[in-house]
Each structure stands twice: as C-alpha cells, then as structure tokens.
C-alpha positions in Angstrom: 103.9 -32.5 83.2 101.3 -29.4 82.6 101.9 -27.3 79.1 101.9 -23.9 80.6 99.1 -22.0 79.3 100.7 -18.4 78.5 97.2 -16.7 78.8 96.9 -12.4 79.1 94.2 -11.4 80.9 92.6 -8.0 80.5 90.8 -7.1 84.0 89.5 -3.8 82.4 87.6 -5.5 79.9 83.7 -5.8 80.3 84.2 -9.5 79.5 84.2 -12.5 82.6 87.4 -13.3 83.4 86.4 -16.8 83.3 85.3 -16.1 79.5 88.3 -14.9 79.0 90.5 -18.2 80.4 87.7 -20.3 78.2 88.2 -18.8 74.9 92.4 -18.3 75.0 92.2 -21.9 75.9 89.6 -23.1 73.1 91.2 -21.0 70.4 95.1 -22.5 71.6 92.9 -26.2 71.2 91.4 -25.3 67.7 95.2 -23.8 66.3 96.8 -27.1 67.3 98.7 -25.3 70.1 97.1 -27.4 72.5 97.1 -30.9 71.2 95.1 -34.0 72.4 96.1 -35.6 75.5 98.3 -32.7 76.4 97.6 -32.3 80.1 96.6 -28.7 81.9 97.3 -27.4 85.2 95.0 -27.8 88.0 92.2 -25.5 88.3 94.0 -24.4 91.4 97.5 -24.1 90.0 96.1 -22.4 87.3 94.2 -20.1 89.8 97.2 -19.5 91.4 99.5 -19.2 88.0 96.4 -15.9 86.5 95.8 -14.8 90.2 92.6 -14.9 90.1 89.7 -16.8 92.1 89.6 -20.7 91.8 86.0 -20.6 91.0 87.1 -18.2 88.1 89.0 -21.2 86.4 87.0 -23.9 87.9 84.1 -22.1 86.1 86.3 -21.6 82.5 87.3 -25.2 83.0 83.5 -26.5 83.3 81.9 -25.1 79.8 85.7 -26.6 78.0 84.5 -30.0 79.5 80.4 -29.1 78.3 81.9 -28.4 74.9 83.9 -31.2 74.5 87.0 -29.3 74.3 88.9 -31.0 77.9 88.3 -34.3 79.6 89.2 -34.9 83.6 90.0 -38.0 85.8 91.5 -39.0 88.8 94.3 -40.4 87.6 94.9 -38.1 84.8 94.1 -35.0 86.0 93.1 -32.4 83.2 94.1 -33.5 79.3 92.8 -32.0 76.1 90.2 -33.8 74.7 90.5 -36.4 71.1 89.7 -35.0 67.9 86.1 -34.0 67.9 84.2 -35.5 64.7 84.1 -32.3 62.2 80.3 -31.2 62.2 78.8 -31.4 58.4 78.8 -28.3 57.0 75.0 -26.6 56.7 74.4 -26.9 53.5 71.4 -27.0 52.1 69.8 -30.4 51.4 68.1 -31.0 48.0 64.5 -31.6 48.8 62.2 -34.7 47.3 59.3 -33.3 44.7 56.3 -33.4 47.9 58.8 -31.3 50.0 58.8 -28.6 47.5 55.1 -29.0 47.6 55.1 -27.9 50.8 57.4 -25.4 50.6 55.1 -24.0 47.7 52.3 -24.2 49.9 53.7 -21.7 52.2 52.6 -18.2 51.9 49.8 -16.0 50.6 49.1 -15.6 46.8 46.3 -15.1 44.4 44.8 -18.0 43.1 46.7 -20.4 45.6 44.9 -23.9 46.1 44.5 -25.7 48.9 43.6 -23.9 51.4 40.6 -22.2 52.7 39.2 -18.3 52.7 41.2 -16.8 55.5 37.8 -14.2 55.7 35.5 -17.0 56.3 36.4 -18.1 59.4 34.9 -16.8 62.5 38.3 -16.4 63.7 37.5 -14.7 67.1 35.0 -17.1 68.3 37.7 -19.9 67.3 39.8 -18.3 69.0 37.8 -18.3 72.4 36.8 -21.9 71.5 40.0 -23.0 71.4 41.5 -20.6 74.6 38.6 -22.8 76.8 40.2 -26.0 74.9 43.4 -25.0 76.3 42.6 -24.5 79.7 40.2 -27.5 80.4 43.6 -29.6 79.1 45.7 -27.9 81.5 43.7 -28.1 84.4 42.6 -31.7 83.9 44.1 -34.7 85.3 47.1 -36.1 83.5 46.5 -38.8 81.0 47.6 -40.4 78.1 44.6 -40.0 75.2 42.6 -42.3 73.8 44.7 -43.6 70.6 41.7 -43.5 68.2 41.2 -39.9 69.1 39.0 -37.8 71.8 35.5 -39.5 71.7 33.5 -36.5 72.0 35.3 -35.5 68.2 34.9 -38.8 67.3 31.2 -38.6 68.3 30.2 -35.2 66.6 32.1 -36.6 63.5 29.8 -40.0 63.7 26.7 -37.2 63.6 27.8 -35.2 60.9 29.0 -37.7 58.4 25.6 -39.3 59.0 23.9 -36.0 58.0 26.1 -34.8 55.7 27.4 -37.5 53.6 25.2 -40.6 54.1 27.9 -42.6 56.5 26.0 -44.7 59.3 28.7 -45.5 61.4 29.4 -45.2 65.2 32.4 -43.5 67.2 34.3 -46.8 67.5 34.9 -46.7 64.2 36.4 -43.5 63.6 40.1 -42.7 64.2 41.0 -39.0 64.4 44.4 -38.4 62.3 46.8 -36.1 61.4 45.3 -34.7 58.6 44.9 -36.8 55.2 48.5 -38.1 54.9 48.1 -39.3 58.5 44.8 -40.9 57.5 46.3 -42.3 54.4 49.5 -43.6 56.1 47.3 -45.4 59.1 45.7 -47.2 56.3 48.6 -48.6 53.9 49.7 -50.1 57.3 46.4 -51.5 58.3 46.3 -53.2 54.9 49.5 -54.6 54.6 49.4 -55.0 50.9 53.4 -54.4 50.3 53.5 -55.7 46.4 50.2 -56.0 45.4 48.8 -53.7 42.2 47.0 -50.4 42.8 44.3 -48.1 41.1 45.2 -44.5 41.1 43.4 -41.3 39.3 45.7 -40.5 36.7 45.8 -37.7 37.0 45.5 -37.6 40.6 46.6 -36.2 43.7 51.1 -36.8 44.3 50.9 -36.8 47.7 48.7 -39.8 47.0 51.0 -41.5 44.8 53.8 -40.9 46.7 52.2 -42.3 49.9 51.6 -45.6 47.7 54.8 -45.9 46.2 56.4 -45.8 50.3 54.0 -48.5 50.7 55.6 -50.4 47.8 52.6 -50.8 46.2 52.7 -51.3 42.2 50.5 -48.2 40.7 48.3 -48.7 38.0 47.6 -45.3 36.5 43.8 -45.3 35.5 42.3 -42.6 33.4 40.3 -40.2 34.7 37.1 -38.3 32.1 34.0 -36.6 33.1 32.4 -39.2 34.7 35.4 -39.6 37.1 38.1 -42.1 37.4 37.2 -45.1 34.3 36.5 -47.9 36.4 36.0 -50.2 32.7 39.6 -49.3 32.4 40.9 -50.5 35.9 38.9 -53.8 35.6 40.5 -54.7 32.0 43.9 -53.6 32.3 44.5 -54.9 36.4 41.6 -56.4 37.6 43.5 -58.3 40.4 44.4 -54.8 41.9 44.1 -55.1 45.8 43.3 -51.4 46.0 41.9 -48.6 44.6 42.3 -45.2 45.8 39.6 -42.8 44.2 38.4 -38.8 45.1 34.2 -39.7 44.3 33.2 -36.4 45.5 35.0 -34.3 43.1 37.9 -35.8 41.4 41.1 -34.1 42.4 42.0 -32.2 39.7 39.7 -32.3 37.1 36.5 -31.8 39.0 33.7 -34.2 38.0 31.9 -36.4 40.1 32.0 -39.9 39.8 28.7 -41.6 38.2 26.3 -43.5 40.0 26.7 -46.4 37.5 30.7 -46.4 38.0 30.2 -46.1 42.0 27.9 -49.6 41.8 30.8 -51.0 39.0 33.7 -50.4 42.0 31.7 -51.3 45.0 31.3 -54.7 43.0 34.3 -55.0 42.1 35.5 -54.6 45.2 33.2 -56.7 46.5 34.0 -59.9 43.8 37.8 -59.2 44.1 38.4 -58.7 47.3 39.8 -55.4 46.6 39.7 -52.3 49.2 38.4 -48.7 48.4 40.3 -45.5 49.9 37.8 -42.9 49.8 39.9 -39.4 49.9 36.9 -37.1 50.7 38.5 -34.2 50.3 35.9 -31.9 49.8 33.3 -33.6 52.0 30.3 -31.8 51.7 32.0 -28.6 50.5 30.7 -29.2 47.0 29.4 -25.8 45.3 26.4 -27.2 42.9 23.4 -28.2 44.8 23.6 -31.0 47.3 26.8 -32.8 47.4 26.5 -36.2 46.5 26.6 -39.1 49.0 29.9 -40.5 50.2 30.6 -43.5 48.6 31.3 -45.3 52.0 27.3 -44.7 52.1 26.5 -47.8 49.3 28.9 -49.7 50.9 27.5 -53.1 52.1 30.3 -55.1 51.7 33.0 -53.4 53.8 35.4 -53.0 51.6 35.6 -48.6 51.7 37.9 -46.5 54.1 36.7 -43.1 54.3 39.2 -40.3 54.6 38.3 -36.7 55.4 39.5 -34.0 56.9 39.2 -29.9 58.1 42.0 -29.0 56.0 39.7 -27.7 53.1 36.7 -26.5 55.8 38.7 -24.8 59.1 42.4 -24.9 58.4 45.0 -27.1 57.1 47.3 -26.0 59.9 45.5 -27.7 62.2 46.9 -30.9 61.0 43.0 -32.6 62.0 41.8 -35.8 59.7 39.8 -38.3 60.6 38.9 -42.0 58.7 36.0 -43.9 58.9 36.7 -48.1 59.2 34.4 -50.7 58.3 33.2 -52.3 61.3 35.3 -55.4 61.0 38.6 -53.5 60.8 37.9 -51.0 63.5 39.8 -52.8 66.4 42.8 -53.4 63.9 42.8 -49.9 63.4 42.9 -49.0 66.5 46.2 -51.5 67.5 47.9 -50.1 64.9 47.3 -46.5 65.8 48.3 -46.7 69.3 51.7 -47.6 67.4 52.0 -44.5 65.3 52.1 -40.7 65.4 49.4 -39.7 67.5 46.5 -37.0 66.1 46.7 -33.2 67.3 46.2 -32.7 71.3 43.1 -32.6 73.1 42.8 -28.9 73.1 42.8 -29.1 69.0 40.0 -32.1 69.2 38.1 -30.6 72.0 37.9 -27.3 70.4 36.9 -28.6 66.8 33.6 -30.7 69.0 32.8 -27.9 70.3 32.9 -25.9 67.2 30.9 -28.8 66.1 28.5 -29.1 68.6 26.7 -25.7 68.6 26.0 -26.1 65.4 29.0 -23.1 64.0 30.6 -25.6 61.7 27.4 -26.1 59.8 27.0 -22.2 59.4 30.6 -21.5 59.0 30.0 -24.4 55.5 26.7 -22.5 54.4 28.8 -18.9 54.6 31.5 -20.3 52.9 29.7 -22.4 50.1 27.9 -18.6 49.0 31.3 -17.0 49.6 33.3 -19.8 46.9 29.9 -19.7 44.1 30.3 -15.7 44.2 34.0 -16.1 43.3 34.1 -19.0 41.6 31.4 -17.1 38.8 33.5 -13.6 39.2 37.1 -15.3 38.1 35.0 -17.4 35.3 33.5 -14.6 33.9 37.0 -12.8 34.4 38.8 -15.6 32.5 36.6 -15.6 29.6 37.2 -12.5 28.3 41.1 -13.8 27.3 40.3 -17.7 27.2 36.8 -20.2 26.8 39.3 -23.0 27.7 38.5 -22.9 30.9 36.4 -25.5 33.4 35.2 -25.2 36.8 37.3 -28.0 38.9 35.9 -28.7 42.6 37.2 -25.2 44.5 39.2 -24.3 41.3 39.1 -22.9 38.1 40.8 -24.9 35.8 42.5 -23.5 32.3 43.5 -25.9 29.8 46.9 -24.5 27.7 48.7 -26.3 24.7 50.8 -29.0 25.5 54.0 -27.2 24.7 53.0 -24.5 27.2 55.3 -24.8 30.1 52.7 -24.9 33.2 55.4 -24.9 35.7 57.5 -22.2 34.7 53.8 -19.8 34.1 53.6 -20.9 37.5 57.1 -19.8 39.0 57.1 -16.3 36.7 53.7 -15.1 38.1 54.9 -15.6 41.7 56.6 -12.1 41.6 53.5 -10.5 41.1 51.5 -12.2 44.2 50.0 -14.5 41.9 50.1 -18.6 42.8 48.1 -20.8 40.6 49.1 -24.6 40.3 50.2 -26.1 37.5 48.6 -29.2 36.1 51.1 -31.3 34.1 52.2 -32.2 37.6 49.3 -34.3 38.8 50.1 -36.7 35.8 52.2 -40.0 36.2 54.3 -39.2 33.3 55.5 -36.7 31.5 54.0 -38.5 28.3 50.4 -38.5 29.7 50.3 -35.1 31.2 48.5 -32.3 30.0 49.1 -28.8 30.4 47.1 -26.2 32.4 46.8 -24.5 35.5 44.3 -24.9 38.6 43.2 -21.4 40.0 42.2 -21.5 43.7 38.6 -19.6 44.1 39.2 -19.4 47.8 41.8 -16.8 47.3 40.3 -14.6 44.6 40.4 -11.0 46.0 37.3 -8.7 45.9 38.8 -6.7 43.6 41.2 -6.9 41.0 40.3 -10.1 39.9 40.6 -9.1 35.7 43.8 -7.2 36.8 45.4 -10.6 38.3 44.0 -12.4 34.8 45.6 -10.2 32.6 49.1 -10.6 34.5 48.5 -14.4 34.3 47.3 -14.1 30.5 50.6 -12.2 30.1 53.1 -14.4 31.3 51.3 -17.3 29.5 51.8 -15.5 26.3 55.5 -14.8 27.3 58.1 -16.9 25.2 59.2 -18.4 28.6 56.2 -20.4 28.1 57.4 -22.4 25.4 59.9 -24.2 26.2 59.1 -28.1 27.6 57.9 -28.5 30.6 59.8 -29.7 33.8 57.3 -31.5 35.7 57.3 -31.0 39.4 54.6 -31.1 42.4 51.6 -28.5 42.6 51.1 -25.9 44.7 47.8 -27.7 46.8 44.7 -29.2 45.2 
C-alpha cells in the first residue's frame, strides 16, 4: 500500500512546485521518515492527492530517480531506494613530498626557480602563433596524431639540436613528450630494468629520484664535485649499474659542468657494461658562460644515451612540451611503447612551438634571454656579497651555502610572507646525513629593482633563531 506523503505546498512561493514535491520528499528520505522499499503513490495519484499538474510530480519524481533517492518498476511501482553508500567526507588528502613540489611551484615570488622570465617572452606574437595553431587544428580533418609527436616539431627539433647541441639525429628518432617527467617515464618503460642498480647525482634532481624508485630501480647515490657527477666513484662502488642518469650540461643543483675526461670515462663505461645513459638536458643550450658545451648524446658512438630536453626552462613549463632523442636502434621501440601511454600536448601546442621554431624567434627569444639572465645573475651576486662570499653561481641560480645546522627549509617557508621563494638545498640530497644546507636563488625572477632590499629580508630571516633548529627535509621549490 502507498505511505501517504503529507506534503504542504506553498503556491505563492517563487520556488517550482515540482522543487517543492522533490525536496519534502528527499528530506522525509534522509530523516528516516521514508524508509527503503517503502512504496509511493503514483505520479498520477499523487497529482491528483497535491492538485497539481501530473507533469508537476512526474517531473519531482524524475530528478528523485537521477539522485538516487526512488527506484520504479512495473511490477513494483514507485519504492524508496536502498541505503545509498555514505560519500567520504572531503577531507583533505596528505600529499607525497613531489606533490608539494608542485604545489610550491605555483605562484609568483622573488627568487623562485624553475621557471622562466615572464618579460622575455614575446608573449603577443605567441599568442598569434598559437591562435593560427588553433584554428588550422579545428578546421582540419579529424585524426588521431602521430604517437611520436607532430613531425614538423619533431623536424625543427632534429635541426636545432643539430645546431645547438651537437646531436645528429633524424625526426624518426625523436618522440615529443609531456615535458621531462613524460620524457623520463617513456624511458624507464622502454628499458625495462625493474631491479637493476642505478647512478643518480647525489645531490640531484627528486623528481628524478622519485621517477626511478616507481621504476623499482635500486639508486646508487653518486657524489657530485666540480667537475660534475664522480664517475670514479660510480665505477668502484656499483659498476654493474644498468643505468645512469646524469645533468652534463650543468649539474642540477650545484652548477658545474661535467669534464670532458669524465664524459669519455661514462660513454665507456657505458659502452663496456652495457649500461644506458639518461641525459636530462635541462638547460639545453641555455647555459650563461660562452658557448654551451656539446650534448653528451653528441660523443655517443655506441648508442647507449637518451637525450631528454624540454621548453620548460626556454618558453614555459606550462606548456607541458618535452621531447627525447633515441638511439637509432631503440627508435621503433619507442615508438610502440608511446602509442601505449599519455600522449604529448595537442597539435595546436606542437604546431605553434614549429612554427615559433621555424622563423627563426626561438633562436632570438634564447639570445634576449641569455643577456637578460648574465645582467641579473651579476646584479643578485654583487647584491649577495655585500652580507655573504659563500655564495656560487649554479646553472640559472645563485646558490648560498649556510651551516649545516641552518634550517634551509624553514628560511624558505618564513620568507614566503614577504614575496620572497628561494629553494632550499638540503632537499636535493638522498639523506638527511649527506645533505648540505643552502638555498638556490632563481635569477629569472630577480626584479629590476629592489634586488639588495629582497637580500637583506632573506639575510634576516636566515639570521633569525628559527633558523636553528634541524632541518626537516622536504622537496624544492623547482631547479
């Protein structure tokens, strides 16, 4: 038999009269006044019951069922509905150490890392680039993309990396990605090497480590000193290591560039063991003093380097654009395996970037931007040294080395509040035991003026007993 549904209706009200029906019946379900299985009247008796228009109820009756709230059958009729699974509260969920890298990413501050000088960028002729991009893709005929990536990136890439950074390769070789982590993850899979021992720059980049600890590869933290990562080191302590994942350019943090002698000791090493090189190219050719040494990809003759890049560090991290470079052998493997992942930014992002490529306003945009970095890159040095001379230039950072019982990360978090965002070092470190204290300044965010202002705040906070205690090691804020 129907439970009569004892619902007041107020006709004056600006509210539906089916909203009204809805909600006197959902609130009787939610206060157990309506139980499950209890059947309701007919959309038609109930019409009849309200006086009102059967669409009215038949309407009410049609967002209960949407939500969940009633059920109806044929045989049945209309019954309250079982007891819906209580949703999980929305509480916050703790993130992992790399989230909160991101999350530290976000935003504007003095200092930060990572990202490029937002006044460098031609921004409006980008911006017609791109609104072209857009257009062409929408106006084209449907298709799925070519997994390796849009050929006519893939084909300005090939040019410039030939130019630029010594790499003789063709388009077939390269595989557009989704920045480096994309780049990085494409390669883990490709090798397969779940298990086997692996070199990484300690101290060295954690979204790097993390990436090789999801791979479940075994790390073998190798020391890094101013001729770049110690490749001695990594031959004595693991020389059956299947992998070695080094930043040749300009190590990432500390700066230097690795020697030509240690380049020809890891090729061969490669080489003899079988091992495989991940290049992480960060920089590319966006290295400040002089000419920017060759990619080490270049001296390879064996086959045994992937070289990663991307436009994070040279356009704009948000476009999420990487690319790798695959020795010839692997290239078809790479290739498979892409098809089976995440796919790289749309055409419209690709096409743009060839374009941008193609008329020659990357290579400008670099040459403006390499004077822009040496100007501020000497102004927050000579800033710097009138509080500290511990202080080292480190790729597109400035790098200031603090006792070890200086608490980098919390200097970090205090100087937030006043717009500043440097990142601290300790975290780069695989253990707390090895790390040392400091923090990298970004030079692509150092202001025009105020630059000794921001130093003094930074100087101050450092000097602040907050300081002191240990140091809680987390990720940085960008390299």
């Amino acid at each position: 038999m129907p439970t009569p549904l004892p619902i007041a209706l107020d006709r004056s009200a600006r509210t539906p009269l089916s909203e009204q029906i809805r909600r006197a019946i959902a609130v009787a379900i939610d206060n157990g006044v309506l139980l499950p299985g209890a059947r309701l009247p007919s959309w038609i008796d109930l019409a009849a019951q309200l006086g009102v228009a059967r669409g009215t109820v038949r309407a009410a009756y049609e967002k209960l069922a949407d939500a969940q709230h009633i059920v109806s059958s044929k045989t049945n009729g209309t019954t309250v509905a079982g007891r819906r699974k209580t949703a999980k509260p929305d509480t916050p969920v703790a993130p992992g150490s790399v989230v909160e890298m991101f999350q530290d990413l976000s935003g504007q501050g003095i200092f930060r890392m990572g990202v490029p000088a937002q006044d460098s960028l031609p921004a409006k002729l980008l911006a017609r680039i791109r609104a072209r991009a857009v257009r062409a893709e929408l106006s084209a005929v449907t298709r799925y993309s070519d997994p390796r990536g849009e050929l006519e990136l893939r084909r300005e890439i090939a040019g410039h990396l030939a130019i630029a950074r010594g790499i003789e390769c063709s388009p077939a070789q390269i595989v557009i990605t989704s920045g480096f982590s994309g780049g990085l993850g494409l390669t883990l899979r490709v090798l397969g090497l779940e298990g086997r021992r692996a070199w990484m720059e300690d101290p060295g980049f954690p979204l790097t480590r993390k990436g090789l600890e999801l791979a479940r590869l075994d790390l073998v933290p190798i020391p890094v000193d101013d001729a770049g990562i110690d490749v001695a080191y990594g031959i004595a302590h693991a020389p059956d290591a299947a992998l070695a994942v080094v930043t040749p350019g300009q190590q990432a943090p500390l700066g230097p560039p690795l020697s030509p002698e240690r380049r020809a000791r890891l090729l061969d090493w490669a080489a003899q063991a079988g091992g495989w090189i991940i290049e992480d190219d960060y920089l590319g050719e966006l290295q400040l003093d002089g000419r920017a040494a060759p990619a080490l990809a270049s001296l390879d003759r064996q086959g045994r380097v992937i070289h990663l890049g991307s436009f994070s560090k040279t356009i704009s991290p948000t476009l999420r654009l990487g690319f790798l470079v695959a020795p010839e052998p692997l290239a078809a493997q790479f290739a498979d395996v892409a098809t089976c992942l995440a796919p790289a930014p749309g055409p419209s992002v690709q096409l743009s970037t060839a374009e941008f490529m193609r008329e020659g306003h990357y290579i400008r945009h670099l040459r403006r931007t390499k004077r822009a970095y040496c100007d501020s890159r000497d102004a927050l040095t000579a800033s710097l040294r009138a509080f500290t001379n511990d202080v080292r230039v480190a790729g597109l950072a400035v790098m200031l080395t603090l006792p070890d019982t200086t608490n980098d990360v919390e200097i970090a978090r205090q100087v937030l509040a006043h717009g500043l965002a440097p990142a601290p070092l300790s975290p780069w470190y695989s253990a707390p035991e090895r790390a040392q204290s400091g923090l990298l300044l970004g030079i692509a965010t150092v202001p025009d003026r105020g630059v000794r202002t921001a130093c003094k705040r930074l100087f101050d906070a450092i000097r602040s007993p907050a300081a002191q205690p240990p140091r809680r090691v987390r990720a940085p804020a960008g390299r």
